[in-house]
PQR file with spaces between the fields and no chain letter, atoms N, CA, C, O and H, PARSE charges and radii, in Angstrom:
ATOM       1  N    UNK     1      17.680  100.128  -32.387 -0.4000 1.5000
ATOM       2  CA   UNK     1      18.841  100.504  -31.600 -0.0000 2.0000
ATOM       3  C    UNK     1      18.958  102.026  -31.627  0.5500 1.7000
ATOM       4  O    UNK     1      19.117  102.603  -32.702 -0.5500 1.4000
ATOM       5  N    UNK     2      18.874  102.792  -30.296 -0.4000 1.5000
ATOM       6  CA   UNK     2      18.947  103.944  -30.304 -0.0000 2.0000
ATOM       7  C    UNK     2      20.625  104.472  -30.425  0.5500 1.7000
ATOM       8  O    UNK     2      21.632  103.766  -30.447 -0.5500 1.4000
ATOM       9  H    UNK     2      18.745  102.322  -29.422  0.4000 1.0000
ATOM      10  N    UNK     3      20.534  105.661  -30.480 -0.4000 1.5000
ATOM      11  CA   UNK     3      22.047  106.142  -30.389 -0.0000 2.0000
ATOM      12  C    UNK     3      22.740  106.025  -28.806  0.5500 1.7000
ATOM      13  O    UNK     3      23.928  105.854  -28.532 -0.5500 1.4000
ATOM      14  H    UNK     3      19.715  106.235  -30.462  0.4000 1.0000
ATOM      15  N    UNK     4      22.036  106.118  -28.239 -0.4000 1.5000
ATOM      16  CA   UNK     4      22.206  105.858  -26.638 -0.0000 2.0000
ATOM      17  C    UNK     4      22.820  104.283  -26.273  0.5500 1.7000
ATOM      18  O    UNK     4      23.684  104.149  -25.406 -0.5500 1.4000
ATOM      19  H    UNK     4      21.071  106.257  -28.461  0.4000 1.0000
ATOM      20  N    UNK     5      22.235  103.047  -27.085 -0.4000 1.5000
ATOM      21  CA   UNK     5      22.570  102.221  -27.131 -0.0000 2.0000
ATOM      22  C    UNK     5      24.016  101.655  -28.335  0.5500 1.7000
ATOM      23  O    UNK     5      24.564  100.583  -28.593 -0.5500 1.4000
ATOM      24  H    UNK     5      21.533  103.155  -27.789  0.4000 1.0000
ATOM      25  N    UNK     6      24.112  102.703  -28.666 -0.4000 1.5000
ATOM      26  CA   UNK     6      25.439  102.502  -29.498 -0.0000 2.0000
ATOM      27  C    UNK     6      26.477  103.061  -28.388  0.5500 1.7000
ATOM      28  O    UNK     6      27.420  102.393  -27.966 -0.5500 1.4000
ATOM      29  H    UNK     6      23.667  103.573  -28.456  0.4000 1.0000
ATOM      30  N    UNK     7      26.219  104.175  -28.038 -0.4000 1.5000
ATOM      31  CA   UNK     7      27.500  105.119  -26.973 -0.0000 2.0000
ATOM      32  C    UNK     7      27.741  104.117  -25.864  0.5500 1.7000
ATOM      33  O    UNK     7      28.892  104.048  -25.435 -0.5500 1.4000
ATOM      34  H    UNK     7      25.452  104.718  -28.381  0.4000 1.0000
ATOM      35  N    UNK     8      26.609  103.155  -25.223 -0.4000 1.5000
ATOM      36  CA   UNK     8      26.824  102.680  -24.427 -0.0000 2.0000
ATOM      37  C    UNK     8      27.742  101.140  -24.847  0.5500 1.7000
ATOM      38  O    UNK     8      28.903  100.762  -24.692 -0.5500 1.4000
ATOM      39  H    UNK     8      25.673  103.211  -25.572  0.4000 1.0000
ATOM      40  N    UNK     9      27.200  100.889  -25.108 -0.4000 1.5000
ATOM      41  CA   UNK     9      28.152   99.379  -26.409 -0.0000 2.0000
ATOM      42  C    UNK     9      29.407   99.534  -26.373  0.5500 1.7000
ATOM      43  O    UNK     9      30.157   98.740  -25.805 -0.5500 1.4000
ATOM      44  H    UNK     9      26.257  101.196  -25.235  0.4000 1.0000
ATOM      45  N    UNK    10      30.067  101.360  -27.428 -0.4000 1.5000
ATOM      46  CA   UNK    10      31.237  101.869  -27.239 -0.0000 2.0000
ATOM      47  C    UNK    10      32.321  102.035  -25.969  0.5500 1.7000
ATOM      48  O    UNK    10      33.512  101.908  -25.689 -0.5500 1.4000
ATOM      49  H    UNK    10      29.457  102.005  -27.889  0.4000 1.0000
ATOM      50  N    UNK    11      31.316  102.327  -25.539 -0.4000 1.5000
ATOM      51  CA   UNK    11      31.480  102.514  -24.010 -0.0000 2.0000
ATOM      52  C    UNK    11      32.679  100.997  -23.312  0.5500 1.7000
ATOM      53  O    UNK    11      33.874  100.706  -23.264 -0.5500 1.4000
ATOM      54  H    UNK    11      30.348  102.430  -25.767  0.4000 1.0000
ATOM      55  N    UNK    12      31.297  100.431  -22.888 -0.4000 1.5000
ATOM      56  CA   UNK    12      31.901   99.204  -22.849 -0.0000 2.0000
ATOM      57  C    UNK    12      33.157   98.423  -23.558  0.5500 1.7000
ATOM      58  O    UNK    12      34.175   98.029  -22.989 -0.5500 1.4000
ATOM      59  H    UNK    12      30.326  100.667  -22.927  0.4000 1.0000
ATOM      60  N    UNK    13      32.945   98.346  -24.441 -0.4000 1.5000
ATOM      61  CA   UNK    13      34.366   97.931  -25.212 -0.0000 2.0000
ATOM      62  C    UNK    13      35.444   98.679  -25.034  0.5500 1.7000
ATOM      63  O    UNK    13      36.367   97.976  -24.623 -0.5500 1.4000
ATOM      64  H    UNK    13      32.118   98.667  -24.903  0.4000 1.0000
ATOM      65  N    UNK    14      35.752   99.838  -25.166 -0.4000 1.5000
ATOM      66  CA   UNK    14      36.648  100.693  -24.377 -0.0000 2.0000
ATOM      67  C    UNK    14      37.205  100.445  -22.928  0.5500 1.7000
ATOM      68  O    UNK    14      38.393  100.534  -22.618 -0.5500 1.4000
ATOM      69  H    UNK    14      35.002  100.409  -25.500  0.4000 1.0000
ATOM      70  N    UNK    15      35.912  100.042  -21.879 -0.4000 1.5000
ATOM      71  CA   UNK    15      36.523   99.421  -20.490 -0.0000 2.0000
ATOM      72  C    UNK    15      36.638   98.450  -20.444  0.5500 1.7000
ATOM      73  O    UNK    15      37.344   98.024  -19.530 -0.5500 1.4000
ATOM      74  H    UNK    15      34.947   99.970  -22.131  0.4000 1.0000
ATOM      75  N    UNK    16      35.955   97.380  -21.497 -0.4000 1.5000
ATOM      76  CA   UNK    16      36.946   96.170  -21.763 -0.0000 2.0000
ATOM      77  C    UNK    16      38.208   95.901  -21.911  0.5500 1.7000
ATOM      78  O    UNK    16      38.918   95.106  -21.296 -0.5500 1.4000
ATOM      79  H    UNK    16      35.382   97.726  -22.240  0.4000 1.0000
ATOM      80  N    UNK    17      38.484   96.736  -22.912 -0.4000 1.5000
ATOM      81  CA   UNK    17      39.568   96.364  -23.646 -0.0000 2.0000
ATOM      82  C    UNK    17      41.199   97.224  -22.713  0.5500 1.7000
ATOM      83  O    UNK    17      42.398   97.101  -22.966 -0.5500 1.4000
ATOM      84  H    UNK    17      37.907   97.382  -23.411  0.4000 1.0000
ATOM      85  N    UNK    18      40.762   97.716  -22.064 -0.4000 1.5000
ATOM      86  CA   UNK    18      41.921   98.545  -21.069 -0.0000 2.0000
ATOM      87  C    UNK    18      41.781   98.332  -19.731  0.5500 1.7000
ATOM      88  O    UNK    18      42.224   99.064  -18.846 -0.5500 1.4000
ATOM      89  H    UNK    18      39.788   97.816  -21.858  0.4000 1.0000
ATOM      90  N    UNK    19      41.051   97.142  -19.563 -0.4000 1.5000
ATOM      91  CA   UNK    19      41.445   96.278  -18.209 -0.0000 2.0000
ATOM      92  C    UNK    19      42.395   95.658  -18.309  0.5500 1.7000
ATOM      93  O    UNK    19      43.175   95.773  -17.363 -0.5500 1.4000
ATOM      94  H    UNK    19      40.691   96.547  -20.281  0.4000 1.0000
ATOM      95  N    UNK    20      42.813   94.715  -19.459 -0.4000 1.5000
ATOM      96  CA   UNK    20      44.151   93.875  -19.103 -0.0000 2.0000
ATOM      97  C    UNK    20      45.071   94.247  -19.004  0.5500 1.7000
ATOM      98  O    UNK    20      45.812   93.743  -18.159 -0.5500 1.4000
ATOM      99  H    UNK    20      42.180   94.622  -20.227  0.4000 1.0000
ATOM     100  N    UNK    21      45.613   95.545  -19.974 -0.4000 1.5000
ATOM     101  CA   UNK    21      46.787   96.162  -19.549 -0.0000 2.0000
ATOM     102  C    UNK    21      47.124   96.992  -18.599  0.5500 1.7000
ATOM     103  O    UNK    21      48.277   97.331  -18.333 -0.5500 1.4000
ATOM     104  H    UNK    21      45.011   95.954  -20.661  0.4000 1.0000
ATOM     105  N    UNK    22      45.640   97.522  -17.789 -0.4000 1.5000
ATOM     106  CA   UNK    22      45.763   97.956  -16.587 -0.0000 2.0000
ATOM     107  C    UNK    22      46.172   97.605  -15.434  0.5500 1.7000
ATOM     108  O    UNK    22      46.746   98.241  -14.550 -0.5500 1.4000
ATOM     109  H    UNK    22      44.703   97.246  -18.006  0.4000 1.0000
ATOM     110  N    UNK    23      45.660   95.990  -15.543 -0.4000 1.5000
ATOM     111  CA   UNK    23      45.694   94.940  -14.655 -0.0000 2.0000
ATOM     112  C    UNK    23      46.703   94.547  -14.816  0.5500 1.7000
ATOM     113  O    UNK    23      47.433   94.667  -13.832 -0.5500 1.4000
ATOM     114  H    UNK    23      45.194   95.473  -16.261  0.4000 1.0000
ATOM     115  N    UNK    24      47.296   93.920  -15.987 -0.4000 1.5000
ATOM     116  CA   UNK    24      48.419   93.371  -16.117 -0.0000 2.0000
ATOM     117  C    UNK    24      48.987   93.725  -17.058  0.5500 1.7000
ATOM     118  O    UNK    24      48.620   93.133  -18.073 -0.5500 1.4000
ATOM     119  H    UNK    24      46.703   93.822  -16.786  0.4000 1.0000
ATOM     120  N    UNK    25      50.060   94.747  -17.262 -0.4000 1.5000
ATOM     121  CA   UNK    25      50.670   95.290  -18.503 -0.0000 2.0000
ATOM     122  C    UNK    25      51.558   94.587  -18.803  0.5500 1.7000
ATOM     123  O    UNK    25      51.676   94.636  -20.027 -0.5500 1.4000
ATOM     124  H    UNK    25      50.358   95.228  -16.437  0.4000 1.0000
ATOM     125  N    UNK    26      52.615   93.629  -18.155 -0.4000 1.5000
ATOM     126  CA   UNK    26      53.708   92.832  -18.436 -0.0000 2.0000
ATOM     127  C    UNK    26      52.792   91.718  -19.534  0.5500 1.7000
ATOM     128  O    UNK    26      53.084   91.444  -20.698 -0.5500 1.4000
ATOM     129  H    UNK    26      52.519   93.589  -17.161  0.4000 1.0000
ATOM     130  N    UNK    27      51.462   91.146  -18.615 -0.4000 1.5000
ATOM     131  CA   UNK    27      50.904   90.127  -19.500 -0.0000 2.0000
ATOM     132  C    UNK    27      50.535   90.382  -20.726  0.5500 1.7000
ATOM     133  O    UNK    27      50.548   89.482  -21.567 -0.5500 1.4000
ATOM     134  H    UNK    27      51.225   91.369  -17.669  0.4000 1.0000
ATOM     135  N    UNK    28      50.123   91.717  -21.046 -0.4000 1.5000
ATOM     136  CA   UNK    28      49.211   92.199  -22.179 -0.0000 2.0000
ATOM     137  C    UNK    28      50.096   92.491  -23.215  0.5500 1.7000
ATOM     138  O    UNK    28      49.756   92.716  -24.377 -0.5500 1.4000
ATOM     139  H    UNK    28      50.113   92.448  -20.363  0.4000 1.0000
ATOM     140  N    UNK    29      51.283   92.485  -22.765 -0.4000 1.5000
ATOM     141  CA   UNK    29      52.726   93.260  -23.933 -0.0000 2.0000
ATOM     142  C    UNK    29      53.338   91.503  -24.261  0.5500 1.7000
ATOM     143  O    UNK    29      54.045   91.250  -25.237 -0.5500 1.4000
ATOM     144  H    UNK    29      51.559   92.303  -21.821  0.4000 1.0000
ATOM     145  N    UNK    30      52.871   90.378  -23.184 -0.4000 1.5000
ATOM     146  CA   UNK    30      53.302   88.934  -23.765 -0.0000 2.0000
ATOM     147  C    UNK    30      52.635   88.686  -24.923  0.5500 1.7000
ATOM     148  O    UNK    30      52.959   88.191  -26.002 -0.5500 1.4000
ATOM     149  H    UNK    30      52.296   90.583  -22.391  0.4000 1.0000
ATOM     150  N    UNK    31      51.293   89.288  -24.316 -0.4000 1.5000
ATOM     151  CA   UNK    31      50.358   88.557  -25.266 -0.0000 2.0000
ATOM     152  C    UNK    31      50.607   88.917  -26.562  0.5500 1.7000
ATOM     153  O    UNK    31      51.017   88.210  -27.482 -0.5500 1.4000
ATOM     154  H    UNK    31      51.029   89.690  -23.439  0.4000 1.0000
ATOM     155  N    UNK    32      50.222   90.491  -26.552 -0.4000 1.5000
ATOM     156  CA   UNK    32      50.558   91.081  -27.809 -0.0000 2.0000
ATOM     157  C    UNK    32      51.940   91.000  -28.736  0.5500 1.7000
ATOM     158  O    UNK    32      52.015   91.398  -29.898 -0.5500 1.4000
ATOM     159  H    UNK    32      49.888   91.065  -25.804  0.4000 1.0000
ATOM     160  N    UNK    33      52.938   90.441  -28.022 -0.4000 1.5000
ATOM     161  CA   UNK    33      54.072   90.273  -28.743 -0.0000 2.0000
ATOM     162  C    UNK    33      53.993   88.940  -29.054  0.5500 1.7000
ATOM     163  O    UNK    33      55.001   88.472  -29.584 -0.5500 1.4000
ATOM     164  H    UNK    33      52.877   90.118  -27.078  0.4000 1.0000
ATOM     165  N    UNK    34      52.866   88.042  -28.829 -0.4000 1.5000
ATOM     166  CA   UNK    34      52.912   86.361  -29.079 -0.0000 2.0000
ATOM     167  C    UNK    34      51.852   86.920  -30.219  0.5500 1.7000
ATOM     168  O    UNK    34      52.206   86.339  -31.245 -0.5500 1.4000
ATOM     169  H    UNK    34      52.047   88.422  -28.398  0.4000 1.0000
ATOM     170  N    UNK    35      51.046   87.524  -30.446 -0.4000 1.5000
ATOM     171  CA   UNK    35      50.336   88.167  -31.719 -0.0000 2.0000
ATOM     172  C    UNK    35      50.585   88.332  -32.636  0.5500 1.7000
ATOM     173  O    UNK    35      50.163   87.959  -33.731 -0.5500 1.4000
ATOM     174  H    UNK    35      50.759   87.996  -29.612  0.4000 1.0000
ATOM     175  N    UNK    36      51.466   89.043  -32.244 -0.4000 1.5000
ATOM     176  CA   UNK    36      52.555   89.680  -33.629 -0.0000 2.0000
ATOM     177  C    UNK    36      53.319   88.914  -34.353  0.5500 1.7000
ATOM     178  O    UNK    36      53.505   89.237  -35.526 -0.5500 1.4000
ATOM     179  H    UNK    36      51.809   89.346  -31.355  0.4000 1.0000
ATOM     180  N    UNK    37      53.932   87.733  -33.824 -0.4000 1.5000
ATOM     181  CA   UNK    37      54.288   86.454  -34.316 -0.0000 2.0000
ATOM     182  C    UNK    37      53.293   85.409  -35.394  0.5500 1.7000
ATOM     183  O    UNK    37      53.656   84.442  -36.064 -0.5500 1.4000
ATOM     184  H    UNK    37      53.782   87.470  -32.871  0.4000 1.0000
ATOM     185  N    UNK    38      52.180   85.916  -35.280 -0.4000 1.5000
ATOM     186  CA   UNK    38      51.048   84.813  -35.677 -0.0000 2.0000
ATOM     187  C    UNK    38      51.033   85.270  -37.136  0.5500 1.7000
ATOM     188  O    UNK    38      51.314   86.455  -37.314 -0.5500 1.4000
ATOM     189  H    UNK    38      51.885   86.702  -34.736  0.4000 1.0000
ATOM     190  N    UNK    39      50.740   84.494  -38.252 -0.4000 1.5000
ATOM     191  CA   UNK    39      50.598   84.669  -39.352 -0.0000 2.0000
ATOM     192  C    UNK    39      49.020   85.438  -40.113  0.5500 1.7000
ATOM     193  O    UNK    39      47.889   85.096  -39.767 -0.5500 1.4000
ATOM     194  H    UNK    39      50.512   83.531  -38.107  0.4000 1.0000
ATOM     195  N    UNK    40      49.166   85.966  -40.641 -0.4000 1.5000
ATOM     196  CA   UNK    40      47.557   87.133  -41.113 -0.0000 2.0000
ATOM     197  C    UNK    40      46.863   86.108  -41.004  0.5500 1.7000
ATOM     198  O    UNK    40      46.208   86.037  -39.964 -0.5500 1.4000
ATOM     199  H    UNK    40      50.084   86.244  -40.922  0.4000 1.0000
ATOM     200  N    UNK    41      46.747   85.008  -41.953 -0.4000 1.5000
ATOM     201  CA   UNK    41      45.746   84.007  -42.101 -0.0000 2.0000
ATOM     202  C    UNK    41      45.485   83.733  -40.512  0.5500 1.7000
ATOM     203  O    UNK    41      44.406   83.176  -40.311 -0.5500 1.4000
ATOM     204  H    UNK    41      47.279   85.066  -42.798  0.4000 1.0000
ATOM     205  N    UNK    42      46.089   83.952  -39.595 -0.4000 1.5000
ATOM     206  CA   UNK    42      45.599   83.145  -38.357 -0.0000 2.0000
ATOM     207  C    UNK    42      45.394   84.050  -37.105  0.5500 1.7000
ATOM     208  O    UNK    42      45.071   83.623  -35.997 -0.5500 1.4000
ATOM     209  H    UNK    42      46.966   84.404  -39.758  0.4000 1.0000
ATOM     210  N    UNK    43      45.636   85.439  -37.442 -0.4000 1.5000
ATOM     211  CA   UNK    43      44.718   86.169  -37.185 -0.0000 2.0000
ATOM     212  C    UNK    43      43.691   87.054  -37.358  0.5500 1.7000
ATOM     213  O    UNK    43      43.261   87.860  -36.533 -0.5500 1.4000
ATOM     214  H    UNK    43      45.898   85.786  -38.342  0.4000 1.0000
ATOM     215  N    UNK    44      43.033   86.709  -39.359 -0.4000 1.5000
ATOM     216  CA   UNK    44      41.889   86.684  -39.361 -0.0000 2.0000
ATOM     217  C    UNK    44      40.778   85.913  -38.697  0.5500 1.7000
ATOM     218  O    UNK    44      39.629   86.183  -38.350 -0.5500 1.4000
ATOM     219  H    UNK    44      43.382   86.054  -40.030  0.4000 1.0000
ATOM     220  N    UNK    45      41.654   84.717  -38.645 -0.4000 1.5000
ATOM     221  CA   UNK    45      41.037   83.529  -38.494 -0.0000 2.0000
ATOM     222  C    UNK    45      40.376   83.939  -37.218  0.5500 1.7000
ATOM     223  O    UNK    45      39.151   84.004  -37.115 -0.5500 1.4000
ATOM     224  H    UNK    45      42.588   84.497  -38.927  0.4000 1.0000
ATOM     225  N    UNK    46      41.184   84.206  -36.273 -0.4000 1.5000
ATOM     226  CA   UNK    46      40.351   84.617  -34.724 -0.0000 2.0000
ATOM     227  C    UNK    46      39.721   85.762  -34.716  0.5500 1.7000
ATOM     228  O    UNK    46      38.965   86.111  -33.809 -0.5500 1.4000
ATOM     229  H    UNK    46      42.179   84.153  -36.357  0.4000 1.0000
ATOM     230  N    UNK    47      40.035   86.548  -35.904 -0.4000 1.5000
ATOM     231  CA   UNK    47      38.883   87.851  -35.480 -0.0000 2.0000
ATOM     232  C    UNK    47      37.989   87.527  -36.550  0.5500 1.7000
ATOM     233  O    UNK    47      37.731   88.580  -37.133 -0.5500 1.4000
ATOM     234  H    UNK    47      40.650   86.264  -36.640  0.4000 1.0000
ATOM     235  N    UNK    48      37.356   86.495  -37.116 -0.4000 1.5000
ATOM     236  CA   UNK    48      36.549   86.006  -37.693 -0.0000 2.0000
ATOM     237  C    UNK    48      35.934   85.226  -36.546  0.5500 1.7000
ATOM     238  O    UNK    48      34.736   85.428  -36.343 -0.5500 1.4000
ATOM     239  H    UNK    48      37.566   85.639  -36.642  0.4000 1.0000
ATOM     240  N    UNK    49      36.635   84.281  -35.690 -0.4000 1.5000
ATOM     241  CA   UNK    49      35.731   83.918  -34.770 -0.0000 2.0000
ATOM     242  C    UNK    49      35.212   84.948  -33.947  0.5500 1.7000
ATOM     243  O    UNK    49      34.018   84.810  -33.680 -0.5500 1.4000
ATOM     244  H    UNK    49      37.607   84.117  -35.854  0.4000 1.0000
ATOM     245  N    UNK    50      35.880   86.122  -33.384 -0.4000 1.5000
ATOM     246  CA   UNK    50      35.384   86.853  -32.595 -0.0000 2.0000
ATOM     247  C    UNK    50      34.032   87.553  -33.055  0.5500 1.7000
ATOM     248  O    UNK    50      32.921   87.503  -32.527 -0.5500 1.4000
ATOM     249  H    UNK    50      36.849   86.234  -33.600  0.4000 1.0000
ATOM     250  N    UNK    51      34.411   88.141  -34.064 -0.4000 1.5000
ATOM     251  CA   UNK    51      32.853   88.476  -34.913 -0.0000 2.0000
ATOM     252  C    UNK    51      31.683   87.454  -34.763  0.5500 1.7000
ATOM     253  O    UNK    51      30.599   87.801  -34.293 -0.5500 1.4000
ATOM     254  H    UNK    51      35.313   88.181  -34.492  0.4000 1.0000
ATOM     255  N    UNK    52      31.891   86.426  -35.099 -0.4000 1.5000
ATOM     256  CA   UNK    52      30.974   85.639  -35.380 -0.0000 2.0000
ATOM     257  C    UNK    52      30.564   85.431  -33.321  0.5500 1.7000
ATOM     258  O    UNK    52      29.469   85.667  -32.811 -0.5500 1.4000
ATOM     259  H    UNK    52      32.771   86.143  -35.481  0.4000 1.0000
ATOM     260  N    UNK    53      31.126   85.217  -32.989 -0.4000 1.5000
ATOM     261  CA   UNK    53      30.813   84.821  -31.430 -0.0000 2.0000
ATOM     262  C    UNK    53      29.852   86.207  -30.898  0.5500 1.7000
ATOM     263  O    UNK    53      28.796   85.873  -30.361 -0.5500 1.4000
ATOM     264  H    UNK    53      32.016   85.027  -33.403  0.4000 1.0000
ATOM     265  N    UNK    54      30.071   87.499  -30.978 -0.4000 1.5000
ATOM     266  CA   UNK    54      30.023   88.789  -31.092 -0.0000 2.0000
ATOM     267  C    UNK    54      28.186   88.921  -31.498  0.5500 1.7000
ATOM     268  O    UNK    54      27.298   89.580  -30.957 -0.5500 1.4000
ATOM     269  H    UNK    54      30.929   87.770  -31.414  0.4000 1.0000
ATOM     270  N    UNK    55      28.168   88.108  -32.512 -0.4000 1.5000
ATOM     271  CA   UNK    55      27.207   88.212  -33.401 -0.0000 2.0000
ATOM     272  C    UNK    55      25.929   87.256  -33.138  0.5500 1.7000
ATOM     273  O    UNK    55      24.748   87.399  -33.455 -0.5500 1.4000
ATOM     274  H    UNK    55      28.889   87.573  -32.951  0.4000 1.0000
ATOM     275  N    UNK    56      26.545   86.316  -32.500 -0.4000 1.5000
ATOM     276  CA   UNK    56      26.026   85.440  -32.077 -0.0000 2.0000
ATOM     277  C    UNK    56      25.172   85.787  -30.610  0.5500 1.7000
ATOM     278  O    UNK    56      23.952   85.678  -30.483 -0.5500 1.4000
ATOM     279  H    UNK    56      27.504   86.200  -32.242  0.4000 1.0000
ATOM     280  N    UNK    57      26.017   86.177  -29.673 -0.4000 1.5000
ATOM     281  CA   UNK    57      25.495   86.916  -28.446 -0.0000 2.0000
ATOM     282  C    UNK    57      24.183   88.223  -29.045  0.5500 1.7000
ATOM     283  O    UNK    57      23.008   88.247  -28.681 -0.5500 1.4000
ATOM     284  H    UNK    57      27.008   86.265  -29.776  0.4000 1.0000
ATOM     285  N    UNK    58      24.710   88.984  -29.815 -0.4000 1.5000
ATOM     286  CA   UNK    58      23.693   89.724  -30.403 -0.0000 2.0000
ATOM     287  C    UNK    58      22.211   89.194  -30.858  0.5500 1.7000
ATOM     288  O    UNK    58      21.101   89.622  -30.541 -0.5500 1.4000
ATOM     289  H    UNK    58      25.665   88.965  -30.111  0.4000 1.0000
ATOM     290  N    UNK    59      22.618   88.020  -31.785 -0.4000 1.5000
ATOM     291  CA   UNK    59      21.270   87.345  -31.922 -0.0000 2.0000
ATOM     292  C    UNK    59      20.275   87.108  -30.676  0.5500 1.7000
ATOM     293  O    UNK    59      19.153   87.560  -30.447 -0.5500 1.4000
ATOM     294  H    UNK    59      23.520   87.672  -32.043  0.4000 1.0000
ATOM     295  N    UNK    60      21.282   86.047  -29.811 -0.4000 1.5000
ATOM     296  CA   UNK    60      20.762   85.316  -28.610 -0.0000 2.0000
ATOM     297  C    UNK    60      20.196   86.644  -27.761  0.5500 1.7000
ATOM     298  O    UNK    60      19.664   86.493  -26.661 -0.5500 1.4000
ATOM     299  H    UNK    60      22.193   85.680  -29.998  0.4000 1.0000
């Protein structure tokens, strides 16, 4: 993995992650306030799946 392929990775996740509230900021402030409600254990729990899913695509 070059460094080129890290910036670009970065990259991406960055315009991922600031589409929804671009798109939909009312939805993204639901979501995130239905988040904030959730207990630690249960949102490790999903950013344990996300990793692993993450990781998985990487393999594949």
């Amino acid at each position: 993995m070059t460094f080129d392929s890290l910036w670009t990775a970065l990259a991406l996740v960055l315009v991922i992650e600031g589409l929804l509230p671009f798109l939909s900021p009312q939805g993204w402030r639901r979501a995130v306030s239905q988040i904030a409600l959730l207990q630690d254990g249960q949102i490790r729990f999903f950013a344990l799946l996300t990793i692993v899913a993450g990781v998985a695509m990487l393999w594949f």
